[in-house]
C-alpha positions as CSV (number, residue, x, y, z in Angstrom):
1,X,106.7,116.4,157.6
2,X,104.7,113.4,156.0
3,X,102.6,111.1,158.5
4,X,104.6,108.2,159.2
5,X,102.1,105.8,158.0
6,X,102.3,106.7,154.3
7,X,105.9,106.6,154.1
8,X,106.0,102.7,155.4
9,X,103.4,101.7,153.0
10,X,105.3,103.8,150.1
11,X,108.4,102.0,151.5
12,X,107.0,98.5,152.2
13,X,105.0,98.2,148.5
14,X,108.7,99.3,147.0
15,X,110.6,96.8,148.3
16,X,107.7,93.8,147.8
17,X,107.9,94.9,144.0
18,X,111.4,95.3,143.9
19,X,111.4,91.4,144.7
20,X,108.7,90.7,142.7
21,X,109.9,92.9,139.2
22,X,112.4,89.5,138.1
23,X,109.9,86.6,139.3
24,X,106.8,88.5,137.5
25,X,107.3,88.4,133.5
26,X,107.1,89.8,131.4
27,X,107.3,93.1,132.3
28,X,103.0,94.8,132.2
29,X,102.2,91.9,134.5
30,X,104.0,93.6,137.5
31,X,102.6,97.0,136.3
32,X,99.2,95.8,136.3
33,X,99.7,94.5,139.7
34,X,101.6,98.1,140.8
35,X,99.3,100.6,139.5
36,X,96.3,99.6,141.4
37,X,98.4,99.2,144.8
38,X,100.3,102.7,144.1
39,X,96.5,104.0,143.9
40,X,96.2,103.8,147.9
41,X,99.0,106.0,148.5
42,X,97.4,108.4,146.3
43,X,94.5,108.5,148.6
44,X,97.1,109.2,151.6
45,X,97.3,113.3,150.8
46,X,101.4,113.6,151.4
47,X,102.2,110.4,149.6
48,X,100.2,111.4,146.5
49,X,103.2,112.2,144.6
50,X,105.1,109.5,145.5
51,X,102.5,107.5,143.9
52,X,102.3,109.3,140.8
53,X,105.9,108.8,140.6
54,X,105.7,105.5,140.8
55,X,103.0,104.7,138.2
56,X,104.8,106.6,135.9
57,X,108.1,104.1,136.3
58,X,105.6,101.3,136.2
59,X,104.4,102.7,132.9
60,X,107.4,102.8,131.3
61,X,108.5,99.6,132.5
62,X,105.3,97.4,131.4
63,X,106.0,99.0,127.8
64,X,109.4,97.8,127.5
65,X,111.2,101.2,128.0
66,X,113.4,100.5,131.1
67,X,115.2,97.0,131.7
68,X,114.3,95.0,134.3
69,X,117.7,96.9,137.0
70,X,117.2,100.4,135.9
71,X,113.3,100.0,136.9
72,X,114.0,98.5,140.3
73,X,116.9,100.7,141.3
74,X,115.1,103.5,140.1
75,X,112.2,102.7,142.2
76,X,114.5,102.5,145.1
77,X,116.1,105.2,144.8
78,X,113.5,107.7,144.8
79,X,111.0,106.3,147.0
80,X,113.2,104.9,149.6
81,X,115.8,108.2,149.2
82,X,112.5,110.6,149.5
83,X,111.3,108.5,152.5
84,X,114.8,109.0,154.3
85,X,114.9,112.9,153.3
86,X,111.2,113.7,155.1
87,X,112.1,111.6,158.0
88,X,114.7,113.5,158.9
89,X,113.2,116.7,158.5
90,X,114.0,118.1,155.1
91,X,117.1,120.3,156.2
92,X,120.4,120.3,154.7
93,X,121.8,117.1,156.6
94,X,119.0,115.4,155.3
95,X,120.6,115.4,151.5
96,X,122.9,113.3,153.3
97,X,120.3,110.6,154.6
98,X,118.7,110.9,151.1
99,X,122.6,110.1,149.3
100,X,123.0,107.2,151.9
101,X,119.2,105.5,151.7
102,X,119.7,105.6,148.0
103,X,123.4,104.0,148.0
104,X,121.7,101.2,150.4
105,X,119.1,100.3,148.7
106,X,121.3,100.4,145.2
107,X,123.7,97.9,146.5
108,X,120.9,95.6,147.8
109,X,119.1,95.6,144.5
110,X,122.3,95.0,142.6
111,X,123.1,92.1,145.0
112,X,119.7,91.1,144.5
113,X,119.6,91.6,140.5
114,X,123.4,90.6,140.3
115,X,124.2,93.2,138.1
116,X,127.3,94.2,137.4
117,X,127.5,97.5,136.0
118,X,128.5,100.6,139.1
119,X,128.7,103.3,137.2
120,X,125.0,102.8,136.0
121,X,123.8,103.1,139.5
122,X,126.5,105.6,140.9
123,X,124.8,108.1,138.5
124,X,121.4,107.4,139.2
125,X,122.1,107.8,142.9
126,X,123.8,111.3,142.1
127,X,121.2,112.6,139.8
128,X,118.4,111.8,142.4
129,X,119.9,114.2,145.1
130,X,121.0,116.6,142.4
131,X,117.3,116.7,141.4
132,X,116.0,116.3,145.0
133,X,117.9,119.4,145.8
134,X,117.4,121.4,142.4
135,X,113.3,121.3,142.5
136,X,112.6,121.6,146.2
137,X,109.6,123.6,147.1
138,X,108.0,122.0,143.9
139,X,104.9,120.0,144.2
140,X,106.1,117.7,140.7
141,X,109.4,117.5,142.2
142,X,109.4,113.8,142.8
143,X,107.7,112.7,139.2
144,X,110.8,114.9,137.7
145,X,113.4,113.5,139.7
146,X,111.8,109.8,138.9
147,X,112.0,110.2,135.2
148,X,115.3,112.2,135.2
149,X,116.8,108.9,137.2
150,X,115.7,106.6,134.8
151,X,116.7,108.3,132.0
152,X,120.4,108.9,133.1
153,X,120.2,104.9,134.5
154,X,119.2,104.2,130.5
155,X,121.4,106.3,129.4
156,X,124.8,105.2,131.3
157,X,123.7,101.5,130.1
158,X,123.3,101.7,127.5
159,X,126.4,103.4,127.0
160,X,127.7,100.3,128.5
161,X,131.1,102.0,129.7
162,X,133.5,99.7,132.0
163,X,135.3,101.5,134.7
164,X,136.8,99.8,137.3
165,X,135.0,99.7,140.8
166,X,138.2,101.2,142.5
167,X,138.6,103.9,140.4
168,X,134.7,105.0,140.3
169,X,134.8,104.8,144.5
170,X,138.0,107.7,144.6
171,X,136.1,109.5,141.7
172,X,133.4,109.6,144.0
173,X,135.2,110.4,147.2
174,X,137.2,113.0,145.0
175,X,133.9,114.8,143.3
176,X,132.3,114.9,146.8
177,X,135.3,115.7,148.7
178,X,135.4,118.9,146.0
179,X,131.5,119.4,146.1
180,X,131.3,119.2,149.9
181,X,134.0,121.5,150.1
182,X,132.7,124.2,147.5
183,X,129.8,124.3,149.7
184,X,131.4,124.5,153.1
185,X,133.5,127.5,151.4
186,X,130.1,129.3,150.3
187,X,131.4,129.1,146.8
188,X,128.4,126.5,145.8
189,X,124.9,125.5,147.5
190,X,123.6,122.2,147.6
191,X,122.3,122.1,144.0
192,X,126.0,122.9,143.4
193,X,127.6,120.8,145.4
194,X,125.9,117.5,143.7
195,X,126.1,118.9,139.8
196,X,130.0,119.4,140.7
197,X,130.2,116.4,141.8
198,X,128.4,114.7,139.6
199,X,130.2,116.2,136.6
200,X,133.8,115.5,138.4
201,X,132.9,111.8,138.8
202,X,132.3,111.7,135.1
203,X,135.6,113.4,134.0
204,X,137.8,110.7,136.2
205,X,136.1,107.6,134.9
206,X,135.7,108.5,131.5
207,X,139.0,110.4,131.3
208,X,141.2,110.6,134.4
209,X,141.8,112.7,137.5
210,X,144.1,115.1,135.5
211,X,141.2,116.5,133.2
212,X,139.3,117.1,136.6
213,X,141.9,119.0,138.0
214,X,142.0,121.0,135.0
215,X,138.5,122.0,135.7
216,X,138.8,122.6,139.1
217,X,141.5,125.2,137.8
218,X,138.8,127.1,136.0
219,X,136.6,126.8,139.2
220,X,139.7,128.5,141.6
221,X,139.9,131.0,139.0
222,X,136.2,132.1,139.1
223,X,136.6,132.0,142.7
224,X,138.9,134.2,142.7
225,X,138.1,136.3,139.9
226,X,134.4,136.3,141.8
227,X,136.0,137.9,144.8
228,X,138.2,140.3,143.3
229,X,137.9,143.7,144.6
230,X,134.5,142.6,145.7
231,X,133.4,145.3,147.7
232,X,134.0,147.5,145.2
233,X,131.8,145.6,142.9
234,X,129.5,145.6,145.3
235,X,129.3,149.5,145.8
236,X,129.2,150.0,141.9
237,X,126.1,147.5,142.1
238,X,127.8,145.1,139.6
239,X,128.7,142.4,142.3
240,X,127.6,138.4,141.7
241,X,124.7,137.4,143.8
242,X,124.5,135.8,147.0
243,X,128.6,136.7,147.7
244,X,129.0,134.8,144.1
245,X,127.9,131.3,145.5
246,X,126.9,128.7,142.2
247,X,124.0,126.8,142.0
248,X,123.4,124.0,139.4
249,X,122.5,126.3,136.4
250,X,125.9,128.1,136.4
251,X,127.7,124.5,136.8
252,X,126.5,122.9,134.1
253,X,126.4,125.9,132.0
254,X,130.5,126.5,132.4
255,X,130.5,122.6,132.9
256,X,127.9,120.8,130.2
257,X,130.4,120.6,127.2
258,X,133.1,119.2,129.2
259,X,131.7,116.6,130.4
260,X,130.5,115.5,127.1
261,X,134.0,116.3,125.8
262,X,135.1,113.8,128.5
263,X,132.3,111.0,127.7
264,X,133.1,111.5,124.0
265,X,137.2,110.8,124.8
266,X,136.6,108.0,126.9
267,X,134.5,105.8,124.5
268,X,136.3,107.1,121.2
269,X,139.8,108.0,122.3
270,X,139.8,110.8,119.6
271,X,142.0,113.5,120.7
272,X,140.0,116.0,119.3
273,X,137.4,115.6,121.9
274,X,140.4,116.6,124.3
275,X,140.7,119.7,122.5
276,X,136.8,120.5,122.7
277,X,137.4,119.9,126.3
278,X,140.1,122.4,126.6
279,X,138.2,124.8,124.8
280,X,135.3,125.1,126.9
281,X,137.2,124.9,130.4
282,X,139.7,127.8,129.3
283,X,136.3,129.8,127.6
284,X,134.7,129.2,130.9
285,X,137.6,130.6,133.2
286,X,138.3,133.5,130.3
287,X,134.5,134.7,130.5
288,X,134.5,134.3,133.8
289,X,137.8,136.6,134.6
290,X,137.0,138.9,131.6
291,X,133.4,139.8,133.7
292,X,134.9,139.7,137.2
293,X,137.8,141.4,136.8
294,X,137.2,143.2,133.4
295,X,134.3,145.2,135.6
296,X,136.7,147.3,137.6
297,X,138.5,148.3,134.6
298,X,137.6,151.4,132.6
299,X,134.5,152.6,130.7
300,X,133.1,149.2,129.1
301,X,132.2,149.7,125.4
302,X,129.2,147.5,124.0
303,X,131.3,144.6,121.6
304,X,128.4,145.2,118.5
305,X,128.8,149.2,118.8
306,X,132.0,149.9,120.4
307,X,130.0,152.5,121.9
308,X,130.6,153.5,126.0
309,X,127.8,151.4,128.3
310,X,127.5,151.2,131.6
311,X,129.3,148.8,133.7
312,X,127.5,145.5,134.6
313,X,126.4,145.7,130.4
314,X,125.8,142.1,129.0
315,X,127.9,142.4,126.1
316,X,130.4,145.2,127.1
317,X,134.1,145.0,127.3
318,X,137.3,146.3,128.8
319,X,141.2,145.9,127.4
320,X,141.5,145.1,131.5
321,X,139.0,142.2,130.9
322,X,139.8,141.2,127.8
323,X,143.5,140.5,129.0
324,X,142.1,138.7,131.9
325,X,140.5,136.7,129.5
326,X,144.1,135.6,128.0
327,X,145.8,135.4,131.1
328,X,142.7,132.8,132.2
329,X,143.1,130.6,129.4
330,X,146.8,130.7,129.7
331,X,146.5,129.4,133.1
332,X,144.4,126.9,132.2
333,X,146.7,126.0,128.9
334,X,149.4,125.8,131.8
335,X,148.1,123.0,134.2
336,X,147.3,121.0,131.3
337,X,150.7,121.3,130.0
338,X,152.1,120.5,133.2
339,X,150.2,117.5,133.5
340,X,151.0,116.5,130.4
341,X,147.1,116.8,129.2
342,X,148.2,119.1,126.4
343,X,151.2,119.7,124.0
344,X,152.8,123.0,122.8
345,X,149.8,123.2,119.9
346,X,147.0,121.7,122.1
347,X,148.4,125.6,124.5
348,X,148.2,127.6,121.3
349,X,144.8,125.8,120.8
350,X,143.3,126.5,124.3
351,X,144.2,130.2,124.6
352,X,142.6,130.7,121.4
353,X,139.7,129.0,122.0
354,X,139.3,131.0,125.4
355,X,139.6,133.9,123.4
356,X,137.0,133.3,120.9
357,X,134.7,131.8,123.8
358,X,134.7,134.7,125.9
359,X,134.0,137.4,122.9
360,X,131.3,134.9,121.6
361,X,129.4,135.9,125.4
362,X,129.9,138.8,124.9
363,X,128.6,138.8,121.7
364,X,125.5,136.8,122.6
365,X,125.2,138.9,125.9
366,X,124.9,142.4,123.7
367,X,122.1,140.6,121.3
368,X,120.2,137.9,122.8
369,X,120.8,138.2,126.4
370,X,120.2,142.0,126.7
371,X,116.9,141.6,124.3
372,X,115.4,139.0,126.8
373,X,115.5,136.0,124.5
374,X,118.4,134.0,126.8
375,X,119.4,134.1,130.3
376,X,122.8,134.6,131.6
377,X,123.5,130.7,131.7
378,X,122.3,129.8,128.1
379,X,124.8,132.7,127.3
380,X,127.5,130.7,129.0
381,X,126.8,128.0,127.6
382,X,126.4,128.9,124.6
383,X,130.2,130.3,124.8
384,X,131.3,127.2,126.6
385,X,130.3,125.5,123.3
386,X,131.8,128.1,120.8
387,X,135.0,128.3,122.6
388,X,135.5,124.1,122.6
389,X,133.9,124.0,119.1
390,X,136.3,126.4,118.1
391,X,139.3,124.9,119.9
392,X,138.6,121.4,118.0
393,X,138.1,122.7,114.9
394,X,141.5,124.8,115.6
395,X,143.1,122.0,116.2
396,X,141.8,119.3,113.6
397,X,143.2,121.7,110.7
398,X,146.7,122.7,112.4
């Protein structure tokens, strides 16, 4: 655990220049004043990457790069959220310190600032932990995590999307309420647990609660595709690792498209972008039922050969997985039906798309997974993209 003593310094010299960022213009003259003071904590062995991490922000804020908020809540949020998480001992309950540290020190410095603009810091604060829990055990994990919260603060402002503060506090208590749950269930760790609820806050403002429901129907089907017949899987040696449970890669790989499907609806309004959304959910929950369940099938033939593999082959496939595939899409076709997120053609549209998505994976898996050149969550999402690409595209011409 780090000394005490560096962690109030760290935390006193952030909130002095906190207070000081809006009375010291223009922007250099507070980083000329920063850099030299972050230089003690540099000397003080376990604060040496908090102070890296803060010269870097500094940096970037004295050339002009980062407004005057996105600085200062930045600064906050990673010094004061890393001070709370090695106080409490780095264990699991203190992600929870680290969420609420951040949270209070974003509210005072939008009090403070009176900015106007949630949704800005609501990601920032989620993307700190997310990062926080992603790189542990990494000496540059801090610098990362600094630079990754100011560019998604940037980002989200200048996006400059309105949502109204009621609706992003129940996206919030929905996306944790999922993510929390996930990982009391064992179906996500803690990485997964922030990245799903991260991506489910973003669906509900920038869409609505329906299209997050529709992906939390692809994640009860790879649940329960994951623990089909599972101890056979396990006894054939194809079974998921650690009992199937997510991390971040695998959420944003079956995730990333939506949730740029969903930003892209809720600025533009175009339906299409609801149809590359349902494409890449119903790829996503057809991949993932065509491996799970398509394993226990018969002999698996390679999709570029047609030639018998082993089971567990990247790139092989089963008529049992291949109509678990359809059945998958059709399912997630279904909800959005019923919640009136799709129409007849938008179905047609979705089952396709799963289709093609899933045989695109498999496709990638038999060339450039099984060669080396991509990992098993660029293949995803890789087919995530294919399948919504495909379902927009579908759609646009019908």
């Amino acid at each position: 655990m780090t000394k005490p003593q560096g962690l109030v310094l760290a935390s006193a010299l952030t909130l002095v220049f906190i207070g000081l960022a809006p009375l010291l213009q223009p922007a250099w003259l507070l980083t000329l004043f920063l850099i030299p003071f972050s230089l003690v904590l540099f000397l003080i062995k376990d604060t040496r990457y908090v102070s890296l991490s803060i010269i870097a922000l500094a940096l970037l804020y004295g050339l002009g790069w980062l407004s005057t908020f996105v600085f200062t809540c930045t600064l906050g949020i990673v010094v004061i959220g890393e001070v709370a998480f090695r106080l409490t001992g780095g264990k699991h309950a203190s992600y929870l310190h680290h969420l609420i540290a951040a949270i209070g020190i974003s509210v005072a410095v939008m009090l403070y600032l009176q900015y106007t603009a949630p949704l800005v810091v609501v990601m920032g604060v989620v993307v700190a932990v997310l990062l926080r829990a992603a790189l542990r055990g990494r000496d540059d994990a801090l610098m990362i995590e600094a630079l990754g919260v100011a560019m998604t603060m940037f980002l989200f402002e200048e996006l400059n999307f309105e949502v109204d503060l009621t609706i992003l506090v129940a996206a919030a208590v929905i996306a944790f309420g999922f993510g929390y749950t996930s990982y009391r269930l064992r179906v996500a760790d803690v990485s997964g647990l922030f990245s799903g609820a991260m991506i489910g806050i973003i669906l509900i403002v920038f869409a609505d609660v329906r299209w997050f429901l529709i992906m939390l129907t692809f994640f009860i089907i790879g649940a329960g595709a994951t623990r089909y017949r599972y101890t056979d899987k396990e006894r054939l040696g194809v079974a998921q690792e650690h009992g199937g449970v997510r991390g971040y890669f695998n959420v944003f790989a079956n995730g990333l498209v939506a949730t740029g499907a969903a930003i892209l609806y809720g600025i533009t309004g175009q339906p299409a972008f609801v149809a590359l959304f349902m494409g890449s959910v119903a790829s996503a929950a057809a991949d993932t039922a065509a491996s799970e369940i398509g394993v226990t099938g018969k002999t698996p033939y390679l999709i570029t050969t047609l030639k018998p593999v082993p089971r567990g082959t990247n790139g092989g496939v089963t008529l049992r997985g291949e109509a678990a595939s359809v059945i998958a899409s059709a399912l997630v076709a279904a909800v959005a039906w019923v919640m009136g997120v799709a129409d007849p053609w938008m179905v047609a549209v979705t089952v396709a798309a799963g289709f093609i998505g899933t045989n695109i994976d498999s496709l990638v898996g038999a060339t450039l997974e099984n060669s080396g050149k991509i990992g098993n969550s660029g293949t995803n999402l890789v087919a995530t993209f294919s399948g919504g690409l495909s379902g927009m595209l579908i759609y646009m011409l019908g």
